[in-house]
C-alpha atoms as one frame of an Amber mdcrd trajectory, in Angstrom:
protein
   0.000   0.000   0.000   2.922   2.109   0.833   4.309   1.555  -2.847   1.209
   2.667  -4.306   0.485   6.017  -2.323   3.962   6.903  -3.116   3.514   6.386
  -6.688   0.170   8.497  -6.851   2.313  11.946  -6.034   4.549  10.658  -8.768
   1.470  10.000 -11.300  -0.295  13.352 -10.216   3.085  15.514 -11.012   3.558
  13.855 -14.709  -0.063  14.697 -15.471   0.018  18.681 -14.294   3.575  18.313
 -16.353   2.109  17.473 -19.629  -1.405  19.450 -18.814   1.090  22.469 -18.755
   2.730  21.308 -21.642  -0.222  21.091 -23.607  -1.138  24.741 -22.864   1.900
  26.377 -23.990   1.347  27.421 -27.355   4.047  25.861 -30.083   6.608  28.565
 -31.035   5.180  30.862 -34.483   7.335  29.772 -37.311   9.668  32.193 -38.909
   8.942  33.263 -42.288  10.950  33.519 -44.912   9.183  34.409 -48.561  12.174
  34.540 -51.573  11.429  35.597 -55.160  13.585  35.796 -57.716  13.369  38.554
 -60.483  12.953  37.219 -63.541  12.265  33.779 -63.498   9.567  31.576 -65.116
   8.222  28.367 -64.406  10.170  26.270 -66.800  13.837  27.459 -65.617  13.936
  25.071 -62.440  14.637  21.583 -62.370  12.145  20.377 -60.389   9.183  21.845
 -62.480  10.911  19.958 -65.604  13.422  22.535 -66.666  16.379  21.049 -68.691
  18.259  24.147 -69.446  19.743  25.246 -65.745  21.399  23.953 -62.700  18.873
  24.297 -59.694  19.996  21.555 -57.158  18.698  23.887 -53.847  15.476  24.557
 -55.721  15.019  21.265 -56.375  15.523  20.164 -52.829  13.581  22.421 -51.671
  10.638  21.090 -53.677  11.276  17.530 -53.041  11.256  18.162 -49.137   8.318
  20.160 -49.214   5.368  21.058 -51.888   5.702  22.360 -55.346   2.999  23.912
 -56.713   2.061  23.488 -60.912  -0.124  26.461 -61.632   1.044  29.683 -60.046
   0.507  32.430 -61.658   2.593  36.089 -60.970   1.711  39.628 -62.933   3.668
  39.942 -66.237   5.530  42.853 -65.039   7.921  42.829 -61.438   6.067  46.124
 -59.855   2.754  45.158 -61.017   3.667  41.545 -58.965   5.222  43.655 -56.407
   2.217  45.725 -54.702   0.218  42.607 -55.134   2.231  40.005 -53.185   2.319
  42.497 -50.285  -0.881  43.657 -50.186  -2.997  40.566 -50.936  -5.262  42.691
 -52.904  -5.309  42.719 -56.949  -4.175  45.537 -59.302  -7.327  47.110 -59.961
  -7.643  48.004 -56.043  -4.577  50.051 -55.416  -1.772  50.334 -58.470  -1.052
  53.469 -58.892   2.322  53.501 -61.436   5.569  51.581 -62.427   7.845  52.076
 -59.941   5.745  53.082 -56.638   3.258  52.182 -54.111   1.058  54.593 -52.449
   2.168  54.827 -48.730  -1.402  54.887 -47.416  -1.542  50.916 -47.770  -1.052
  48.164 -45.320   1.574  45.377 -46.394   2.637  41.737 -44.890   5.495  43.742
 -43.323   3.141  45.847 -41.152   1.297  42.760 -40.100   4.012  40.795 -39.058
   5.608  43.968 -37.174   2.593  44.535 -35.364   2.129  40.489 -34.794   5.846
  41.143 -32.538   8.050  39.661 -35.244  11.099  41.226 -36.642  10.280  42.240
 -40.046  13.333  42.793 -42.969  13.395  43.588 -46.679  16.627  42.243 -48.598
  17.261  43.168 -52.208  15.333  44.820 -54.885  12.841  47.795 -53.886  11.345
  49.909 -56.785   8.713  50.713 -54.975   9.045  54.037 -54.584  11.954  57.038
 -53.180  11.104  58.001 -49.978  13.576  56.922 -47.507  11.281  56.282 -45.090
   9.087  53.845 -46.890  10.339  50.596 -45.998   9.907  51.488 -42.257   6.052
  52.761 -43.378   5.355  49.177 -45.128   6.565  47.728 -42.118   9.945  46.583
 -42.402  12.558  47.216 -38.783  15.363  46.304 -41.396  16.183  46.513 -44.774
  19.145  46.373 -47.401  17.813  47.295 -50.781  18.936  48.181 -54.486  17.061
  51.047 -56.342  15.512  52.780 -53.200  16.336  56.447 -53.317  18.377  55.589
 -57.011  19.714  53.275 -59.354  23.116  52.488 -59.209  24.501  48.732 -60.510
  23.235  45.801 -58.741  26.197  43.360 -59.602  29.327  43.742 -59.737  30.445
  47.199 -57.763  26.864  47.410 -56.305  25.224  50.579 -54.825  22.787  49.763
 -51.969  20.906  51.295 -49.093  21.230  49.831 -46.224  18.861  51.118 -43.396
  18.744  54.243 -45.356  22.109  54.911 -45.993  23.376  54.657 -49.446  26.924
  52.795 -49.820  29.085  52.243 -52.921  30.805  49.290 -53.097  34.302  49.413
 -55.087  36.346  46.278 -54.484  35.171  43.684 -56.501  31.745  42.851 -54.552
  29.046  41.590 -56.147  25.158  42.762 -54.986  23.762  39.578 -54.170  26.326
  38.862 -52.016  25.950  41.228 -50.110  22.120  41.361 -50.375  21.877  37.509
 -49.227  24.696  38.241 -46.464  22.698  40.851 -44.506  19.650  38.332 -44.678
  21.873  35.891 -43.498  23.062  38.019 -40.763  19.172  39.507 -39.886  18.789
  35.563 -39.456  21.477  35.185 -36.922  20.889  37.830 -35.317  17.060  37.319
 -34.699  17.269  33.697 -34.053  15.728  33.722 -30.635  12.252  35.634 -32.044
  10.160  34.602 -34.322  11.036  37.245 -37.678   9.861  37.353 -40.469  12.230
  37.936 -44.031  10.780  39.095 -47.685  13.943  38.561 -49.677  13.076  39.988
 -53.414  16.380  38.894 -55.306  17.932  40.953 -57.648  18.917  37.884 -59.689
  18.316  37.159 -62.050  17.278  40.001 -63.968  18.874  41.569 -67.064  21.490
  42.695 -67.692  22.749  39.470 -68.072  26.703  39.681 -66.666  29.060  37.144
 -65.330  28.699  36.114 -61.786  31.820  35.009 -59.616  31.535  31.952 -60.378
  31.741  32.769 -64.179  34.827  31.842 -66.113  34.920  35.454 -67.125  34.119
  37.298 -63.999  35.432  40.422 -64.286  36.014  41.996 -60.540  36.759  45.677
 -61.856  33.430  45.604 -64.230  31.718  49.372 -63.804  27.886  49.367 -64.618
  24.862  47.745 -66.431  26.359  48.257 -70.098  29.479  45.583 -70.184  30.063
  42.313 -70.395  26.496  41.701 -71.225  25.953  37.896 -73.109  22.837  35.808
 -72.949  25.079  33.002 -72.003  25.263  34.587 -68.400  21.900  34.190 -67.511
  22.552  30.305 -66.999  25.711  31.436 -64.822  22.673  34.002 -63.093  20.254
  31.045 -62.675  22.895  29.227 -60.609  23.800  31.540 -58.552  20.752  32.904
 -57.202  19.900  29.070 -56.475  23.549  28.884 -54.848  22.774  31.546 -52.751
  19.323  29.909 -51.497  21.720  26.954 -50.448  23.581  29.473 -48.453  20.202
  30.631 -46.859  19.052  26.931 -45.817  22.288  25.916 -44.620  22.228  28.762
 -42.070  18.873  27.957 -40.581  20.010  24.485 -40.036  23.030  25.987 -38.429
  21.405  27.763 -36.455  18.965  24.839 -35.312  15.875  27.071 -37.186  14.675
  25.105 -40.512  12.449  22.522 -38.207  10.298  25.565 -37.746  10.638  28.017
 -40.580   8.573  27.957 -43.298  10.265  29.046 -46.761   8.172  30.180 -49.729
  10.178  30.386 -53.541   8.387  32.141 -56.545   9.149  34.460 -58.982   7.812
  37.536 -59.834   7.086  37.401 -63.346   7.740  35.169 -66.344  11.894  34.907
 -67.954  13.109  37.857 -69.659  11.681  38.380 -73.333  13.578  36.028 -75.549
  15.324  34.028 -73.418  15.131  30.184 -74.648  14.962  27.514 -72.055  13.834
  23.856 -72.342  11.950  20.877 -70.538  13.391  18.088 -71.818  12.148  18.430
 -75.835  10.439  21.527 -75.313  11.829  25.199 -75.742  10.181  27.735 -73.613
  10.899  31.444 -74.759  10.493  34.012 -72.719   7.586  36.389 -71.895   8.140
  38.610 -69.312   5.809  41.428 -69.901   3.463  39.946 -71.784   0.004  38.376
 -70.621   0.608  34.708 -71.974   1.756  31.620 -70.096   5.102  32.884 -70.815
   4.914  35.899 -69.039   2.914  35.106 -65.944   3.582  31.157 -65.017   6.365
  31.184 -61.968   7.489  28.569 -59.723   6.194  28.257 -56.261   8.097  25.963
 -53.367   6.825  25.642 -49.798   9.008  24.424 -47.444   8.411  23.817 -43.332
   9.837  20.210 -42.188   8.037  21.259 -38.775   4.620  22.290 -40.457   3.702
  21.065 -43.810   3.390  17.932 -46.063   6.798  16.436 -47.714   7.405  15.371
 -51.029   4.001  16.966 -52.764   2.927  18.210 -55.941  -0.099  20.373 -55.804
  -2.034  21.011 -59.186  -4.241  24.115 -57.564  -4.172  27.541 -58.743  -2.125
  29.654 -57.058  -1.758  33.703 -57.586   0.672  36.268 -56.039  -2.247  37.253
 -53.834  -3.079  34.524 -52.269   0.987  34.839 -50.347  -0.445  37.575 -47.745
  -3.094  35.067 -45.766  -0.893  32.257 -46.526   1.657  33.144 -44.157  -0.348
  35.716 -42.193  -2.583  32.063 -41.593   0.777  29.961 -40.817   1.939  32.476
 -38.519  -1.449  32.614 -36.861  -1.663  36.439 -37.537  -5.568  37.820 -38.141
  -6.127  40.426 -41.132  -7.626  43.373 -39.952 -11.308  42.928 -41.054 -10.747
  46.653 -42.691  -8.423  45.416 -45.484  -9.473  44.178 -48.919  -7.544  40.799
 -49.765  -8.321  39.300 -52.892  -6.185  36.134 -51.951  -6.482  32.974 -49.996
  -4.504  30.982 -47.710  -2.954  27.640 -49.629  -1.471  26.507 -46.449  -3.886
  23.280 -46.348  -3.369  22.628 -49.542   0.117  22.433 -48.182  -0.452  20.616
 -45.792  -2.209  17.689 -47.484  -5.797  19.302 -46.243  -8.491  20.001 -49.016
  -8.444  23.717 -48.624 -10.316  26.243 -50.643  -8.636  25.935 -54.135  -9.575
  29.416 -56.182 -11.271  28.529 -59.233  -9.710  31.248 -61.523  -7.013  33.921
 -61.358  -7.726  37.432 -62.010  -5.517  39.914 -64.102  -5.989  43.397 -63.803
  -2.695  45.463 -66.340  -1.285  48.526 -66.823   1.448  49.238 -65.641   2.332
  52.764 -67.153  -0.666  53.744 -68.269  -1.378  51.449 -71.346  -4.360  50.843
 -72.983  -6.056  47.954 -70.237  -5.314  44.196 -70.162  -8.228  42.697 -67.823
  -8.964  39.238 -68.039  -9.426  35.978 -65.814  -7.965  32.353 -66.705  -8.359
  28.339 -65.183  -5.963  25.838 -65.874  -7.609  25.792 -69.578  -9.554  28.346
 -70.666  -8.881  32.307 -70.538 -11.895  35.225 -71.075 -10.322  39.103 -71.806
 -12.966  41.711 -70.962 -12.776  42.838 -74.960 -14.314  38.685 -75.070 -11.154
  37.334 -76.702 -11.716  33.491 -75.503  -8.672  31.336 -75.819  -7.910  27.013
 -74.739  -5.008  27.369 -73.508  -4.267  23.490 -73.742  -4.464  23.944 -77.224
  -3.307  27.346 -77.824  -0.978  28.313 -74.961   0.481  31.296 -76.974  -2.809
  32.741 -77.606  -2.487  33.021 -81.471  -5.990  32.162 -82.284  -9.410  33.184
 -80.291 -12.475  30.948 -80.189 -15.400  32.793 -81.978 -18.136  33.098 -78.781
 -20.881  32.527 -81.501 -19.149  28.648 -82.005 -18.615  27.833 -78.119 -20.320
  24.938 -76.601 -20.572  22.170 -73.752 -17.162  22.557 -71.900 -15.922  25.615
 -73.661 -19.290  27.781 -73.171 -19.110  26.966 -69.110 -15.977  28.391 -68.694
 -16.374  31.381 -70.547 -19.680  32.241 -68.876 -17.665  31.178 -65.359 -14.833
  33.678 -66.333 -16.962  36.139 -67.196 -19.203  36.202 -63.794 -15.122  36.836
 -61.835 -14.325  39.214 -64.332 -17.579  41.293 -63.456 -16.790  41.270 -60.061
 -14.305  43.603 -60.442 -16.314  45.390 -62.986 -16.316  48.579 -60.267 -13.386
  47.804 -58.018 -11.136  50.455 -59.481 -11.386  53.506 -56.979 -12.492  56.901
 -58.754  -9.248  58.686 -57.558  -6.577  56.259 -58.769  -5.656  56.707 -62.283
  -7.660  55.538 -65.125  -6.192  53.566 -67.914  -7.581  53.598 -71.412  -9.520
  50.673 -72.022  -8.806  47.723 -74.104  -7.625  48.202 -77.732  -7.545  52.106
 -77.157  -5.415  53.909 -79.395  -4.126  56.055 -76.883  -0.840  56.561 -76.619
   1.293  54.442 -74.555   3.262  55.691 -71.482   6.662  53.968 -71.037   8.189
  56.597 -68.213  10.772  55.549 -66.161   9.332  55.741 -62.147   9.120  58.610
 -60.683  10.970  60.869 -58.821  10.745  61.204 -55.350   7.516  63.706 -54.414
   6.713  63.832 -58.507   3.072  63.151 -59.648   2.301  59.786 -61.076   2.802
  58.892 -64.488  -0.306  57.866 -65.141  -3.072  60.587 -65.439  -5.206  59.501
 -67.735  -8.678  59.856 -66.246 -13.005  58.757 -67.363 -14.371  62.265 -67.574
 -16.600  62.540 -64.791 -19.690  63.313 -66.578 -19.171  60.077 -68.386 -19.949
  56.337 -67.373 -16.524  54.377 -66.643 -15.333  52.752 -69.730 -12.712  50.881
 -67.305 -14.431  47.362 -68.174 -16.173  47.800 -71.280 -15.790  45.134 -73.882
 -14.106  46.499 -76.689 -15.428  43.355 -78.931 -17.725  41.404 -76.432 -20.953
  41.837 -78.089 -21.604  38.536 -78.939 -20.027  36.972 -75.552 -22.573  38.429
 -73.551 -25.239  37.561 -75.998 -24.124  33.661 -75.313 -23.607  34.569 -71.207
 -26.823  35.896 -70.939 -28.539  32.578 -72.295
């Protein structure tokens, strides 16, 4: 009897133990979201891409979930005020080349949510010194901030606000990935949260150390440029990713830090890449497959499937409640987000897979690009109607008067998202002209620092928008409205 009234205390203490336990919330996850500048779909390995060397990539993918159909804006600012603001084009672009101040980003969420927030690498986003800190970020080490010196070899950067020239043979995204690997180390006992927008592997295409012809004293953007150096560009920016994983294991972080890869637009224009037999040219800036189909990783050994492919459309605005869900941060009921959390998708749960992806383009000021796409089929408001699966370059539109079964269920599906953003474009942001207007197009550079946008072309007031009226969609809405 003794024996057993002893053991009792002993039985009594190991349940409180793991009833405590069980209360203490698990540690939030760090967040790290990485996108390269420039890079489609078909230049990593793991999607099928023949043409480059992507061995971290690939890793990545195979140890966590790789996703088939995500889908960026053609164009990297465009992509830019999207992924951090969860909310589509139409809502809030205001020009090429800034973001108005007045909106809420990831990085303010996060800050406010107690984590260390940092930016590393490209910017473009607009000249005031003070806007990182205003969207959020505690830290941040960028290229073409307040200017736009070279970003590779002999960088200029901006580092907390202070611009430094570098003059000794240092490449940019070495340095760029070196103060993310330091923000790491340094915040390893919080959670923090890292947007790391690589300059790589965007044009000009120069050598990179590892090059046979690296050139240490190179001065600019205008020499040694060679398509053959984007390969060289492609490996590096996938080195440096190694370099990033190997320092949260290090550090004893990967277990619980989730890592997202994409890029922000399709390859540079021209560039020819393959999967296996197939050449892929490039389309950045253009609203094809080419210009708009990136790769997207997830990564969290501690919170997410392993080893997954997951065939559900994905845009750059579903990345805010993603990670705002995984780090168990609310959105303020008072912002718009267009997007939706994938993180049960990747974690082998059913989720709520969108059933289209919205497009909303014009970047400087040109004539509008609006239209909405599935895995097959794609609807422009002007009621150009294209099957992708047969047509991926979009070289020859279905006549609506001819669609049927199939065909004629997707187009009246795209249609119905398409008019739901029929009046999302606020009155006071500029107005582009609409589709197949022979206005002329605005191809400024971004603006200076206090300038007025751009873009001021404007619907008369006394006039009915013409924002979303079909150019040639007659006889599509005759077949919608049966």
């Amino acid at each position: 009897m003794n024996t057993i009234n002893q053991f009792f205390p002993i039985l009594a203490a190991a349940a409180l133990a793991a009833a405590q336990a069980a209360s203490v919330p698990a540690p939030r996850p760090n967040v790290i979201l990485i996108m390269a500048d420039d890079l489609g779909y078909e230049t990593v390995g793991a999607n099928g891409g023949t043409s480059y060397r992507t061995p971290n990539l690939d890793r990545l993918a195979a140890e966590g979930v790789r996703f088939t159909h995500a889908y960026a804006q053609p164009l990297c600012t465009p992509t830019r005020v999207q992924l951090m603001t969860g909310a589509y084009n139409v809502r809030n672009y205001i020009t090429f080349g800034r973001m108005d101040p007045k909106l809420t980003t990831f990085g303010n969420l996060f800050r406010r949510a107690g984590y260390a927030a940092c930016i590393a690498g490209k910017w473009q986003l607009g000249r005031d010194v003070n806007l990182p800190r205003k969207f959020g970020f505690d830290e941040f080490c960028l290229w073409q901030h307040t200017r736009r010196p070279p970003r590779y070899a002999n960088p200029g950067l901006e580092i907390n606000g202070v611009a430094k020239d570098f003059t000794h043979g240092e490449y940019g995204p070495d340095l760029i990935n070196a103060y993310a690997l330091d923000f790491i180390r340094r915040h390893r006992d919080r959670p923090f949260f890292l947007y790391y927008p690589m300059v790589l592997t965007h044009a000009p295409y120069q050598p990179t150390p590892d090059s046979p012809d690296w050139d240490p004293s190179a001065r600019g953007e205008r020499v040694h440029r060679n398509p053959k150096h984007f390969a060289d560009m492609v490996a590096y920016m996938d080195k440096l990713i190694g370099k990033m994983t190997a320092q949260l294991e290090k550090l004893g972080l990967r277990e619980r830090t989730l890592i997202i890869f994409l890029g922000d637009n399709g390859t540079g224009r021209g560039v020819r890449s393959r999967m296996g037999d197939r050449v892929v040219v490039g389309g950045k800036g253009t609203t094809t497959d080419a210009g708009m189909h990136v790769p997207l990783i997830v990564s969290w050994p501690g919170g997410i499937a392993r080893g997954r492919v997951c065939e559900d459309l994905v845009d750059t605005t579903d990345i805010l409640p993603t990670i705002c869900d995984a780090a168990g941060i609310r959105i303020p009921n008072s912002m718009i987000v267009d997007g939706r959390s994938f993180l049960p998708q990747a974690q082998g749960r059913p989720g709520r897979p969108r059933q289209w992806v919205y497009c909303w383009y014009s970047p400087r000021g040109e004539p509008l690009k609006e239209f909405a796409f599935d895995a097959r089929w794609k609807l422009y408001r002007d009621g150009r109607f294209f099957d992708l699966r047969r047509d991926i370059e979009e070289r020859q539109p279905l006549s609506p008067d001819r669609l049927s079964g199939e065909a004629a269920a997707a187009a009246r599906r795209l249609k119905a998202a398409l008019d739901q953003f029929r009046n999302a474009r606020p009155p006071e942001l500029p107005q582009p002209p609409p589709p197949n207007s022979k206005a002329t197009k605005r191809r400024g550079r971004p603006q200076a620092k206090g300038s007025r946008p751009a873009t001021r072309l404007r619907t008369p007031a006394h006039q009915p928008s013409r924002l979303s009226r079909p150019a040639k969609g007659a006889k599509i809405d005759r077949l919608f409205s049966l």
